[in-house]
C-alpha positions in Angstrom: 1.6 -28.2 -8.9 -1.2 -28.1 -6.5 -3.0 -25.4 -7.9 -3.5 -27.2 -11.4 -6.4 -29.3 -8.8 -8.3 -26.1 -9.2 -8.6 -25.8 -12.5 -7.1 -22.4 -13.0 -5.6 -20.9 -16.1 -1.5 -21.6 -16.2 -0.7 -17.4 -15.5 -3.6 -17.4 -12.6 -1.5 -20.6 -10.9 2.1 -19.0 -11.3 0.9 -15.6 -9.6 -1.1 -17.9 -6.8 2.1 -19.7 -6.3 4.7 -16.9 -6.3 2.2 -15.1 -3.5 2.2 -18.2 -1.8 6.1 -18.8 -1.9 6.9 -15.1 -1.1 4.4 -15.2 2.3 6.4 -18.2 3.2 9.9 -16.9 2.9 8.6 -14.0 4.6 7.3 -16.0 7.5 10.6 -17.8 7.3 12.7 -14.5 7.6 10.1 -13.4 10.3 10.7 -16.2 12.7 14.6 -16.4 11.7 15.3 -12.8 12.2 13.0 -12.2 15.3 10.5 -9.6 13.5 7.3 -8.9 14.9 4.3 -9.9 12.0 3.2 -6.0 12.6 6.9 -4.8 11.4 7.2 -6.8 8.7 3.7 -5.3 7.7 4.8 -2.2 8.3 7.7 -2.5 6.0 5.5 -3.8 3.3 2.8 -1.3 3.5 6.0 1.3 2.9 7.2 -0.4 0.1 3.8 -0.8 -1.3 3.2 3.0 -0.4 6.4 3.9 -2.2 6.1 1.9 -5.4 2.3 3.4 -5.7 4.0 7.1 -5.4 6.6 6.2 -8.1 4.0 4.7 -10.1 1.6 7.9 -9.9 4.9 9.8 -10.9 5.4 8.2 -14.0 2.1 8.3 -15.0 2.3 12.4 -14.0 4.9 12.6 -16.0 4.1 10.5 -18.7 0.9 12.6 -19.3 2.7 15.8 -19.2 5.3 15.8 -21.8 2.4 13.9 -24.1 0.3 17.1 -23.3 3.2 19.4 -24.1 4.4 17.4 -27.2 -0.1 17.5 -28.9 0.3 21.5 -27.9 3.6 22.0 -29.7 2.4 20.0 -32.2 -0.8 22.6 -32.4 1.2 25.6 -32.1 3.4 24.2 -35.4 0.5 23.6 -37.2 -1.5 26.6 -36.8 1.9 28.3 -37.7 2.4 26.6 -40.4 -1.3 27.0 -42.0 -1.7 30.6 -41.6 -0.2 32.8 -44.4 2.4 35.3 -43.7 2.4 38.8 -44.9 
């Protein structure tokens, strides 16, 4: 592999190379399908754009139900340490 010239770490080489390999097919589908290069950023900034949105989602969400599950937990505590009458 070329990149093992460089000296970089094994993971560092496989993510230079699967960059490298994706622009290339892209260029490839570019030239073969007759897309503009300002399309086919277009459509990458979307799917960037989307995948950002779905990751803030989960994240959203994520935090929520842990925020709901420590005040139920709380709310079952404080019910559970104070006396009834």
């Amino acid at each position: 592999m070329i990149f093992s010239l460089l000296n970089l770490r094994k993971k560092t080489a496989a993510i230079l190379a699967g960059i490298t390999i994706a622009a290339l097919c892209l260029w490839g589908l570019s030239i073969w399908q007759d897309i503009s290069l300002a399309e086919m950023f277009n459509i990458l900034l979307g799917t960037l754009i989307m995948l950002a949105a779905i990751m803030l989602g989960a994240l959203i969400l994520i935090a929520s139900f842990k925020g709901m599950m420590r005040l139920l937990s709380k709310v079952t505590k404080s019910e559970i340490e104070t006396p009834e009458d």
